[in-house]
PDB file of N, H, CA, C and O in Angstrom:
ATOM      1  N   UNK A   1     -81.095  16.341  24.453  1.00  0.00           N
ATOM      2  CA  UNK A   1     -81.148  17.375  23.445  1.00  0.00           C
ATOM      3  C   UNK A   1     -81.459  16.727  22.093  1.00  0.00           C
ATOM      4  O   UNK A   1     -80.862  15.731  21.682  1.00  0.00           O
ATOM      5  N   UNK A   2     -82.545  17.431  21.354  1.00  0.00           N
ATOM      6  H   UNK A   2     -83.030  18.240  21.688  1.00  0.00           H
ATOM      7  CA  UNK A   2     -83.006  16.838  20.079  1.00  0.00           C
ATOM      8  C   UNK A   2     -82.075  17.558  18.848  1.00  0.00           C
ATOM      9  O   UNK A   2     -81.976  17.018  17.746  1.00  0.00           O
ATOM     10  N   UNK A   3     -81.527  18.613  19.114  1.00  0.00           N
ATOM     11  H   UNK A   3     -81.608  19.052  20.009  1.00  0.00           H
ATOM     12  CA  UNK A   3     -81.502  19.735  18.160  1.00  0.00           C
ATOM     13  C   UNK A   3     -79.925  18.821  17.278  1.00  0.00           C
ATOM     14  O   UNK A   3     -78.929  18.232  17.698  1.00  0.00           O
ATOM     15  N   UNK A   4     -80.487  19.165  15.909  1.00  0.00           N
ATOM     16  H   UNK A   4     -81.296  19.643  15.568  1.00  0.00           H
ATOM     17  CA  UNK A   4     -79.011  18.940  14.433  1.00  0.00           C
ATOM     18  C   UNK A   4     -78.080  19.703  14.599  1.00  0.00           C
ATOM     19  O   UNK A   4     -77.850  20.606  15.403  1.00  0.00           O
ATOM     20  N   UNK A   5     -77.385  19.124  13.496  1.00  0.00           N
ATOM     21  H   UNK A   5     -77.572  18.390  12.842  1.00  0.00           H
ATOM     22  CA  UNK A   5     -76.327  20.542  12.641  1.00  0.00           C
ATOM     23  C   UNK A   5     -76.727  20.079  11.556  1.00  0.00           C
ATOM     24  O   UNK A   5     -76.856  18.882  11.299  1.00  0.00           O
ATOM     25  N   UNK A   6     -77.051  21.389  10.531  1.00  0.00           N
ATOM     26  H   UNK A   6     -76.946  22.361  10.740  1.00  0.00           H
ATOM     27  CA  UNK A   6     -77.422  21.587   9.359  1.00  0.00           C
ATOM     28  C   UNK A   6     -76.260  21.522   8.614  1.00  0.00           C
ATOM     29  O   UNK A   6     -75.294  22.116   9.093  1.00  0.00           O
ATOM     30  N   UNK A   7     -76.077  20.808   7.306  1.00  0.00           N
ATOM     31  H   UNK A   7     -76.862  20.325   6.917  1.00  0.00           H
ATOM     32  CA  UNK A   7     -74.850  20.322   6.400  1.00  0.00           C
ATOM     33  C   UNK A   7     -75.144  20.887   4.749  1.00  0.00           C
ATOM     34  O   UNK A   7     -76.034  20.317   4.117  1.00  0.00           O
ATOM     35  N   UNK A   8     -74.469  21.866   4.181  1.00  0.00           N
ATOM     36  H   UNK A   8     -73.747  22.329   4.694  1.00  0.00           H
ATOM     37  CA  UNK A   8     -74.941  21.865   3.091  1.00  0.00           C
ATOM     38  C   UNK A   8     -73.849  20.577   1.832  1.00  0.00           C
ATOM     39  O   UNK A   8     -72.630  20.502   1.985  1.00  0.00           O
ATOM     40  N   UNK A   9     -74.355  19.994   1.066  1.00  0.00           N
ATOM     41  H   UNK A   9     -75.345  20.055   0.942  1.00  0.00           H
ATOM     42  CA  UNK A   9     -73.904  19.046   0.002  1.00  0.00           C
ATOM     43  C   UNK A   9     -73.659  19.460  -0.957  1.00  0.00           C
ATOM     44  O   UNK A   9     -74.524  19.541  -1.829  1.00  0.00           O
ATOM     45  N   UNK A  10     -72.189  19.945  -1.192  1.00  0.00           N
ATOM     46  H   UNK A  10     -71.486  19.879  -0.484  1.00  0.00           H
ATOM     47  CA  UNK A  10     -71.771  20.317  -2.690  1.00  0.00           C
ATOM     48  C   UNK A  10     -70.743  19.961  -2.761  1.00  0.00           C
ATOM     49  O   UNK A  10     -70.078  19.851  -1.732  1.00  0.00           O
ATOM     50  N   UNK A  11     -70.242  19.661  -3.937  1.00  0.00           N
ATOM     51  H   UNK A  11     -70.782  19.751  -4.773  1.00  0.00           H
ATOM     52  CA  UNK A  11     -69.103  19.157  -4.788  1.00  0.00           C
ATOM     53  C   UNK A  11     -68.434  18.152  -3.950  1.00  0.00           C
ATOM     54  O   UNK A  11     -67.255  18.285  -3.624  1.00  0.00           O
ATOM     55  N   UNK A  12     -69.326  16.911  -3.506  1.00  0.00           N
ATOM     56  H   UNK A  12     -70.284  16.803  -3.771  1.00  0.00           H
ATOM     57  CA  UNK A  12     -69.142  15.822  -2.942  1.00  0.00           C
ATOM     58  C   UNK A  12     -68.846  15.761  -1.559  1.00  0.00           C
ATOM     59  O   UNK A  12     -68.587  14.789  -0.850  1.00  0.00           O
ATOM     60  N   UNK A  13     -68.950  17.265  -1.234  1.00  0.00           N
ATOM     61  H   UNK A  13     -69.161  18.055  -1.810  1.00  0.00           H
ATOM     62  CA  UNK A  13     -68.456  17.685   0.121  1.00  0.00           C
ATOM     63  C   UNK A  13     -69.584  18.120   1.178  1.00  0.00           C
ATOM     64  O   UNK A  13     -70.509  18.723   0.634  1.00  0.00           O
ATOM     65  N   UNK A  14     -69.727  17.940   2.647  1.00  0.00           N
ATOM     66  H   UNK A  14     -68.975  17.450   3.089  1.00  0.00           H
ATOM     67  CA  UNK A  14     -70.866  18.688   3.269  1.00  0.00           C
ATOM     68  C   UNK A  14     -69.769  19.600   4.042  1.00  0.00           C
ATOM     69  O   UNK A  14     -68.658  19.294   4.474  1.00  0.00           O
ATOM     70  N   UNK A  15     -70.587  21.027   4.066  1.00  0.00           N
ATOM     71  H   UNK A  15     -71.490  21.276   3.715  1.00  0.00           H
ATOM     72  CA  UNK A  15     -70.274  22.076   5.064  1.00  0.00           C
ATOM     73  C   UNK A  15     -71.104  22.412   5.867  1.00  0.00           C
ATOM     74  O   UNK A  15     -72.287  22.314   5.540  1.00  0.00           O
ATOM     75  N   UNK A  16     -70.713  22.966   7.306  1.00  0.00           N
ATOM     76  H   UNK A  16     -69.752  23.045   7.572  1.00  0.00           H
ATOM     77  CA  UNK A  16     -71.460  23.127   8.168  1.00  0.00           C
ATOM     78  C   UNK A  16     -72.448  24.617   7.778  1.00  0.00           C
ATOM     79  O   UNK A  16     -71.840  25.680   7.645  1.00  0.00           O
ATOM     80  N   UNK A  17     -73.609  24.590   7.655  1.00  0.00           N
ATOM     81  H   UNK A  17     -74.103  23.727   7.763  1.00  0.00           H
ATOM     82  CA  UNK A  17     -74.213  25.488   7.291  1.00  0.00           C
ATOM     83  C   UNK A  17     -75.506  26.120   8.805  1.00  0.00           C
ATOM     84  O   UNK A  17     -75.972  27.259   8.854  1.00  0.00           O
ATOM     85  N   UNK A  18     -75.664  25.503   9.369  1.00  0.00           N
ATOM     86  H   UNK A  18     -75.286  24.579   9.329  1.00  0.00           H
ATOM     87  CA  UNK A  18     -76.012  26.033  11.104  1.00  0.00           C
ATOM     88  C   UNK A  18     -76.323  24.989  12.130  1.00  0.00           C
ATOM     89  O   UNK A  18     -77.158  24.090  12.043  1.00  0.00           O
ATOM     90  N   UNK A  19     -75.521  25.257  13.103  1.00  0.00           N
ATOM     91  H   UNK A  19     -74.843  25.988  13.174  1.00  0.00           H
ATOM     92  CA  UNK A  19     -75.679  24.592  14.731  1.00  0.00           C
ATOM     93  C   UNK A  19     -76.991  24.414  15.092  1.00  0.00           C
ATOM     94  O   UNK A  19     -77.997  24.902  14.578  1.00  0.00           O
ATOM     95  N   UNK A  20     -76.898  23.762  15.908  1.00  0.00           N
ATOM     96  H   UNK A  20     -76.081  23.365  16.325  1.00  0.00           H
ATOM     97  CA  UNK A  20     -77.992  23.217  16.524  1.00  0.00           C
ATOM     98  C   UNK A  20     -79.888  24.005  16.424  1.00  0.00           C
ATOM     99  O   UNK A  20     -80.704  24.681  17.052  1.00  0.00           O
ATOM    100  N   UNK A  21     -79.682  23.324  15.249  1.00  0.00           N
ATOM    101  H   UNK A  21     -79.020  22.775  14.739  1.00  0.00           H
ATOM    102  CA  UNK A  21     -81.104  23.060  14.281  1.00  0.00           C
ATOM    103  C   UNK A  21     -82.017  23.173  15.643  1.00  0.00           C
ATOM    104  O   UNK A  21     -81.579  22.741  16.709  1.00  0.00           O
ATOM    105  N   UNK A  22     -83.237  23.743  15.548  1.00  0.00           N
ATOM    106  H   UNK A  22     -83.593  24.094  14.682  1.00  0.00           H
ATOM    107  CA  UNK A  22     -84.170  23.561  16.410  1.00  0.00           C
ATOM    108  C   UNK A  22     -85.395  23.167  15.916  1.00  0.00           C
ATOM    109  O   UNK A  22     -85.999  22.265  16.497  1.00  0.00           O
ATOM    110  N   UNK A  23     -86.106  23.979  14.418  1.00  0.00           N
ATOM    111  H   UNK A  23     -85.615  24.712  13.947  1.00  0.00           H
ATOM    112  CA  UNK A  23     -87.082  24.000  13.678  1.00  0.00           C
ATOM    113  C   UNK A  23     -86.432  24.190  12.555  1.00  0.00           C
ATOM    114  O   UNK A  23     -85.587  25.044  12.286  1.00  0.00           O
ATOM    115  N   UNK A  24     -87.045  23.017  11.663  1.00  0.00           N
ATOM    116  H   UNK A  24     -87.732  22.323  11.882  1.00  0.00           H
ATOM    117  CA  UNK A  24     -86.655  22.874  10.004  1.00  0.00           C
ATOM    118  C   UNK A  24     -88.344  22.910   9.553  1.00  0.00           C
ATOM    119  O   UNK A  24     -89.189  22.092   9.914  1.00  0.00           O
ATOM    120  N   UNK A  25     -88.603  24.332   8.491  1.00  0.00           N
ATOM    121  H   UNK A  25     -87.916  24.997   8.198  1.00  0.00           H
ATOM    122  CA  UNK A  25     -89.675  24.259   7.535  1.00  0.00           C
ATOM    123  C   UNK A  25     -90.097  24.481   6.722  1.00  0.00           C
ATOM    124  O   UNK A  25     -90.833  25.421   6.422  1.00  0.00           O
ATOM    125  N   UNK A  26     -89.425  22.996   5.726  1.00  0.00           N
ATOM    126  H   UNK A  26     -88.827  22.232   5.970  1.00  0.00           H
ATOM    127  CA  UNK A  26     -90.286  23.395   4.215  1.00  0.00           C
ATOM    128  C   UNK A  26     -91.169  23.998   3.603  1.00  0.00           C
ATOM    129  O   UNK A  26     -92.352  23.684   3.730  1.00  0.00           O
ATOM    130  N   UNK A  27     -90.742  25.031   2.782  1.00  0.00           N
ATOM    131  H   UNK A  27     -89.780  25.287   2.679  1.00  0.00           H
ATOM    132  CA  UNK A  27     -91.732  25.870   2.006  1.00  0.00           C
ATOM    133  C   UNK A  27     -91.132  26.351   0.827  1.00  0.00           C
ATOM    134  O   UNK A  27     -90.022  26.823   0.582  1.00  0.00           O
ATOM    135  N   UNK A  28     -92.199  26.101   0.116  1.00  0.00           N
ATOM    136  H   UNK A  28     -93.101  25.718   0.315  1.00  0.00           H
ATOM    137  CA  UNK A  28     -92.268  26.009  -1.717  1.00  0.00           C
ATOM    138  C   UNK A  28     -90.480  26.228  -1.933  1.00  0.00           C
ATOM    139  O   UNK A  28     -89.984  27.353  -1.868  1.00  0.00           O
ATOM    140  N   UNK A  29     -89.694  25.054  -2.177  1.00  0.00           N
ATOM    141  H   UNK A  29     -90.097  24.140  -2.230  1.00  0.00           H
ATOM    142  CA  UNK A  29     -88.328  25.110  -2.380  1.00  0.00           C
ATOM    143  C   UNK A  29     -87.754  26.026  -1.704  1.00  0.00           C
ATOM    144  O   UNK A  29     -86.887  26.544  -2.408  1.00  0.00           O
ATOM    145  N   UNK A  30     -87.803  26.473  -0.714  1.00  0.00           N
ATOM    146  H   UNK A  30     -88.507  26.052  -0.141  1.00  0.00           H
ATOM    147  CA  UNK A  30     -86.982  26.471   0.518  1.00  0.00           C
ATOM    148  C   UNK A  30     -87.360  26.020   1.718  1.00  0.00           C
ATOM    149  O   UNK A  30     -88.505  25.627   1.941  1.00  0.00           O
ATOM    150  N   UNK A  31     -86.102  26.050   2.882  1.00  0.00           N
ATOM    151  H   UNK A  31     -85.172  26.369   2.701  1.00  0.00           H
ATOM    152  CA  UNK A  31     -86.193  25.311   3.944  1.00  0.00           C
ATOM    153  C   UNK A  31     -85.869  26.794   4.825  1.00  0.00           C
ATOM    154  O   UNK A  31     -84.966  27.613   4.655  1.00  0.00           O
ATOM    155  N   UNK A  32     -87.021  26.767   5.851  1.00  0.00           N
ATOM    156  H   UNK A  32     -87.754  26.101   5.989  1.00  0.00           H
ATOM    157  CA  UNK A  32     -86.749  28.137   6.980  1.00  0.00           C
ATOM    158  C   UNK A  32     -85.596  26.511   8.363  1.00  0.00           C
ATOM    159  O   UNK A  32     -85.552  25.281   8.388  1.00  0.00           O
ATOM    160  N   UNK A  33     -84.984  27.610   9.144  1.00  0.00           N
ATOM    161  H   UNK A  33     -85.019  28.609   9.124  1.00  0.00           H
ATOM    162  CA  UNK A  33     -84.151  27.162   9.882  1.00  0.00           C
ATOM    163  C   UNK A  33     -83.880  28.132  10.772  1.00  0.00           C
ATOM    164  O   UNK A  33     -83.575  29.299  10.529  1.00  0.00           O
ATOM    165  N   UNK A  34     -84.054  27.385  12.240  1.00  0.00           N
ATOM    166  H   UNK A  34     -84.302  26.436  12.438  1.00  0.00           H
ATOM    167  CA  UNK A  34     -83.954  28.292  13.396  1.00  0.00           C
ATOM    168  C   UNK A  34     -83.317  27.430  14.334  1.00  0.00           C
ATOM    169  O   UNK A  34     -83.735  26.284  14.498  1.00  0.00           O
ATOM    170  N   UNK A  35     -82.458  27.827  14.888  1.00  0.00           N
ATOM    171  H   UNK A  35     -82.118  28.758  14.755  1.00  0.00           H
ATOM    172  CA  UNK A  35     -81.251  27.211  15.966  1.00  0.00           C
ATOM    173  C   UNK A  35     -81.980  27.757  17.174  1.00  0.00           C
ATOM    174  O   UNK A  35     -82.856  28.602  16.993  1.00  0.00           O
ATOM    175  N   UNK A  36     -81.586  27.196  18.801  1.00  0.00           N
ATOM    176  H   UNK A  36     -80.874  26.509  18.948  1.00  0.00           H
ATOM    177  CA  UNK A  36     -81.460  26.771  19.718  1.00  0.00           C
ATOM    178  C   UNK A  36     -81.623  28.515  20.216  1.00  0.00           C
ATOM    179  O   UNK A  36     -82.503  28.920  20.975  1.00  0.00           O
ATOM    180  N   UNK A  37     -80.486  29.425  19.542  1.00  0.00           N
ATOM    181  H   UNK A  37     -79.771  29.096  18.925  1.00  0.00           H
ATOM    182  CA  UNK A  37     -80.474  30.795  20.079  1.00  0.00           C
ATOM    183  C   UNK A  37     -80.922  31.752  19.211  1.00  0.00           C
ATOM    184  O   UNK A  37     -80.511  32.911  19.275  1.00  0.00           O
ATOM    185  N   UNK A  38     -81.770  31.361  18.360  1.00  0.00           N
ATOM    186  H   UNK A  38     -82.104  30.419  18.309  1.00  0.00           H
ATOM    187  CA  UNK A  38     -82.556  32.483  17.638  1.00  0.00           C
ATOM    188  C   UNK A  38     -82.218  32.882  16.501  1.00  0.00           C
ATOM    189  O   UNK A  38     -82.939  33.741  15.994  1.00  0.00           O
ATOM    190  N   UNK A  39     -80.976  32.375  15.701  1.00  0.00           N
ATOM    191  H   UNK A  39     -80.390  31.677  16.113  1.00  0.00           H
ATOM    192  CA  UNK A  39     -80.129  32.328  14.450  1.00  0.00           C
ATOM    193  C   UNK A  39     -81.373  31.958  13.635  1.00  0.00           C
ATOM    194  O   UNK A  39     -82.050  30.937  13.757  1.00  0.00           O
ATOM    195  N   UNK A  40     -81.557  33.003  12.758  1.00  0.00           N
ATOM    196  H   UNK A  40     -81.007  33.833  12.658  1.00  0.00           H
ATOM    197  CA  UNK A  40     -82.731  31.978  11.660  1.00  0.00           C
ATOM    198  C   UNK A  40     -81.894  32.149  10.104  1.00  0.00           C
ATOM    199  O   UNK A  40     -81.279  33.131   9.688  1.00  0.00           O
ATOM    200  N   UNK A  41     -82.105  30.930   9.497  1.00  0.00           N
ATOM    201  H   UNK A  41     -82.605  30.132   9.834  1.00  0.00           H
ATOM    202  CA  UNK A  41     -81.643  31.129   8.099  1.00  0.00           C
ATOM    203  C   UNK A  41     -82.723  30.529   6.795  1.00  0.00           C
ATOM    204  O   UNK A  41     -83.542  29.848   7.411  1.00  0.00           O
ATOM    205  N   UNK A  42     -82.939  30.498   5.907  1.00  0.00           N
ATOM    206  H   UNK A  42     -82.273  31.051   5.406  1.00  0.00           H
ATOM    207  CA  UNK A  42     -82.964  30.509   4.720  1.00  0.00           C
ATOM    208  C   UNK A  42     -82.818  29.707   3.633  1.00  0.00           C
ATOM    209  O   UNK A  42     -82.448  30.314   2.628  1.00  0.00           O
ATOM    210  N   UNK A  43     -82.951  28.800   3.539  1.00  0.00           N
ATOM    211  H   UNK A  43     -83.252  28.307   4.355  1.00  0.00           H
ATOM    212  CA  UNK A  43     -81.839  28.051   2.656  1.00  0.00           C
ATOM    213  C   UNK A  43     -82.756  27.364   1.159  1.00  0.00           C
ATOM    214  O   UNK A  43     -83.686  26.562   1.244  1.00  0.00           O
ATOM    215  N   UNK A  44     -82.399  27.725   0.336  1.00  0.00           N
ATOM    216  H   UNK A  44     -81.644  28.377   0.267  1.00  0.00           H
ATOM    217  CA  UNK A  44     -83.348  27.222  -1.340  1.00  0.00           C
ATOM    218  C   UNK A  44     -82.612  25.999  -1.799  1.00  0.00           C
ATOM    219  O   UNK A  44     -81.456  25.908  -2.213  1.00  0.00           O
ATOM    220  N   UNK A  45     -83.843  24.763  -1.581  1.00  0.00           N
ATOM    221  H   UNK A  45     -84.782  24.837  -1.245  1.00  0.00           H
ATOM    222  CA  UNK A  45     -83.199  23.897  -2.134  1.00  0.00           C
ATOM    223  C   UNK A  45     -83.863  23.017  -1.292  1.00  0.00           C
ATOM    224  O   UNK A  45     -84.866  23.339  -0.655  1.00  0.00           O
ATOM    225  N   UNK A  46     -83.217  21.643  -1.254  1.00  0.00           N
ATOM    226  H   UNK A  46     -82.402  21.382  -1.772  1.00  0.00           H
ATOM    227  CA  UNK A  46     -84.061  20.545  -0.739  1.00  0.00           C
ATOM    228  C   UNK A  46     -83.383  19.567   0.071  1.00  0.00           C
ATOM    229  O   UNK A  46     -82.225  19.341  -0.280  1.00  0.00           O
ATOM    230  N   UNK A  47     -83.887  18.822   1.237  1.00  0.00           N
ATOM    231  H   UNK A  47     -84.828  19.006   1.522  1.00  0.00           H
ATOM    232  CA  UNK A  47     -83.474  17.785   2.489  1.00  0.00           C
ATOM    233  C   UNK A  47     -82.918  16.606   1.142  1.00  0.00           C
ATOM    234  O   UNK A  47     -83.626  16.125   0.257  1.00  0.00           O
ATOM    235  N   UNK A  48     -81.762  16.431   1.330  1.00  0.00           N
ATOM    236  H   UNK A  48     -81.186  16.821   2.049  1.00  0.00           H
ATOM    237  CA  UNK A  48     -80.884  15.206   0.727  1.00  0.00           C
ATOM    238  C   UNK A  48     -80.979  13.958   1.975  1.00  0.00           C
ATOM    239  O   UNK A  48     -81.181  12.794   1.626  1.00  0.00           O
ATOM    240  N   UNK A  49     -80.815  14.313   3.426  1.00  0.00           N
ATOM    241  H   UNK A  49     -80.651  15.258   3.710  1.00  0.00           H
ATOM    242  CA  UNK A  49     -80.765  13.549   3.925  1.00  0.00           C
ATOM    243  C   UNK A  49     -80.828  14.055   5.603  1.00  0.00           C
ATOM    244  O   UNK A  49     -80.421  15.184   5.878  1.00  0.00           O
ATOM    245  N   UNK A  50     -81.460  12.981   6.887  1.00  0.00           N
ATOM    246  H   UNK A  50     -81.791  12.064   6.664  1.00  0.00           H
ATOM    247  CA  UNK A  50     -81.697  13.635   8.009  1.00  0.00           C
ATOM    248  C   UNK A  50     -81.457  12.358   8.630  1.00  0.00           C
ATOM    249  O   UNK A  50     -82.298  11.493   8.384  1.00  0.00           O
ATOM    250  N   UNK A  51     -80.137  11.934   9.660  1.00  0.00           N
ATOM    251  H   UNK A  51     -79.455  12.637   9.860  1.00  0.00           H
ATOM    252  CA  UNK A  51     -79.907  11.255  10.224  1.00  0.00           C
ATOM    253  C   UNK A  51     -80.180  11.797  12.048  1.00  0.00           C
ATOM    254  O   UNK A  51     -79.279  12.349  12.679  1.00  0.00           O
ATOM    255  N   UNK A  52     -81.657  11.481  12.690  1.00  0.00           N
ATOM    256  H   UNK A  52     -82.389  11.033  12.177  1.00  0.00           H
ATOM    257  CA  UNK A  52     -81.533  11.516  13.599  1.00  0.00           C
ATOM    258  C   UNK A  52     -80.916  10.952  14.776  1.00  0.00           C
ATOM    259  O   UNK A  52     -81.192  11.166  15.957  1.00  0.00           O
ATOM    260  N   UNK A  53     -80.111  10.261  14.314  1.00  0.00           N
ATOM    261  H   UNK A  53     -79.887  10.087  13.355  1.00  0.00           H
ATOM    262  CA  UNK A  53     -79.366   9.056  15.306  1.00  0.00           C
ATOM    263  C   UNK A  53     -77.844  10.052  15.773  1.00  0.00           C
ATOM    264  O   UNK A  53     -77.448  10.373  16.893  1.00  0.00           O
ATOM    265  N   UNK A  54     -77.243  10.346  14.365  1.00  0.00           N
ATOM    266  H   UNK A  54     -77.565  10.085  13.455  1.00  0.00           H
ATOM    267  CA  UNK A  54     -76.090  11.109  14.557  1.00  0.00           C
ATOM    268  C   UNK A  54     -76.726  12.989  14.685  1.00  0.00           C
ATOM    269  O   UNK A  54     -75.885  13.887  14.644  1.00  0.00           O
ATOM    270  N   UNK A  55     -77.886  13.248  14.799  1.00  0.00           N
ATOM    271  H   UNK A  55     -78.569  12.518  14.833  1.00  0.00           H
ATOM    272  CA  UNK A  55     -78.325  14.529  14.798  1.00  0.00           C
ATOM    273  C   UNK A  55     -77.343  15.506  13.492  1.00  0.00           C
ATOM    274  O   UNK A  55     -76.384  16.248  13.705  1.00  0.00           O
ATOM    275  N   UNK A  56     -77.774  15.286  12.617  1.00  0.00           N
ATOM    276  H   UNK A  56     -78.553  14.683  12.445  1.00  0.00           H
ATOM    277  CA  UNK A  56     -77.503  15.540  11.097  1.00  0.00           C
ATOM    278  C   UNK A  56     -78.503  15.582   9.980  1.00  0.00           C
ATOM    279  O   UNK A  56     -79.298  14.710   9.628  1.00  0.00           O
ATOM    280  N   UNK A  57     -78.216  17.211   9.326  1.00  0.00           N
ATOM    281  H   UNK A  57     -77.571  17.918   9.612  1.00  0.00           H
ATOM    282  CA  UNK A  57     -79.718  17.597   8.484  1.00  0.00           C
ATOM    283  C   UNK A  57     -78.361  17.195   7.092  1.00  0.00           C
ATOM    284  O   UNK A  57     -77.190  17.357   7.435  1.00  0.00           O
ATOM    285  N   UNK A  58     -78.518  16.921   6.283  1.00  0.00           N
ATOM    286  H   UNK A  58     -79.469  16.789   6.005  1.00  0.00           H
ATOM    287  CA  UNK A  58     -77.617  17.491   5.014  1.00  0.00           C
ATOM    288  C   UNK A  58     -78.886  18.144   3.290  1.00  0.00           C
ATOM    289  O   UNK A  58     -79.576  17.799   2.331  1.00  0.00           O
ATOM    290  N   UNK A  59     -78.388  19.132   4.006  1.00  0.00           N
ATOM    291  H   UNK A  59     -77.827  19.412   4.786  1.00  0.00           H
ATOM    292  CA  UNK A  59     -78.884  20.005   2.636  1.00  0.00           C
ATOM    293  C   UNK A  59     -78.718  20.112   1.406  1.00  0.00           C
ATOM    294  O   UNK A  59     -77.576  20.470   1.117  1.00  0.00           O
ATOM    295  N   UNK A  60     -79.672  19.878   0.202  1.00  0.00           N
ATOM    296  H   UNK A  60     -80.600  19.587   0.436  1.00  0.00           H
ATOM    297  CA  UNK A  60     -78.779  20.166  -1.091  1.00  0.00           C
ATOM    298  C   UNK A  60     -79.406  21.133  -1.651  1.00  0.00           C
ATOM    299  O   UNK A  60     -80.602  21.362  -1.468  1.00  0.00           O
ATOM    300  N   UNK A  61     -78.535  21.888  -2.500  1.00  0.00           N
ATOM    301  H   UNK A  61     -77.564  21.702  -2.649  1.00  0.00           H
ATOM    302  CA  UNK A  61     -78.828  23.334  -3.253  1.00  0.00           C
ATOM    303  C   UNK A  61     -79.724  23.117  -4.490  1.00  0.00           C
ATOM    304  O   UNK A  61     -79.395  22.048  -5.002  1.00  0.00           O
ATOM    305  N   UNK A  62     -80.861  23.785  -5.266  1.00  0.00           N
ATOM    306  H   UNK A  62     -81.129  24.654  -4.850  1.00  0.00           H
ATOM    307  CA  UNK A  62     -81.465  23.721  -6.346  1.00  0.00           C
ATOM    308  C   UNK A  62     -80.260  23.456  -7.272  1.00  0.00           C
ATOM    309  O   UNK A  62     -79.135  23.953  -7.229  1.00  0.00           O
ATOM    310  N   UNK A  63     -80.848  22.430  -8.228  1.00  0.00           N
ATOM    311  H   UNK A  63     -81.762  22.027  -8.263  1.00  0.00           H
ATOM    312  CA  UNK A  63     -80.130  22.292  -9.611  1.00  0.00           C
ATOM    313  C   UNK A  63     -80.736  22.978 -10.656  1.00  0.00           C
ATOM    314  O   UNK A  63     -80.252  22.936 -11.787  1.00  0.00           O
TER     315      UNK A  63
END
């Protein structure tokens, strides 16, 4: 299995923001996101960091 968990990065903290990531795609300051079962989300702002080893997206919010 290839699929993440999406992490959002605020106030020094990551929260789980969606399971098993399937398709991550940048567009004009946001990121589209679609999980494994059809969950799609949304998210404004930009890839801080993508550890495929531990299958981990961490997201950060526009400043």
């Amino acid at each position: 299995m290839c699929e993440a968990n999406a992490y959002i990065y605020r106030d020094g903290k990551e929260e789980l923001y969606l399971e098993n990531v399937d398709i991550m795609i940048p567009e004009s300051g946001r990121i589209y996101l679609k999980n494994l079962f059809g969950e799609q989300r949304t998210f404004e702002g930009q890839v801080k960091e993508i550890s495929l080893l531990k299958h981990r997206i961490v997201l950060e919010e526009k400043k």
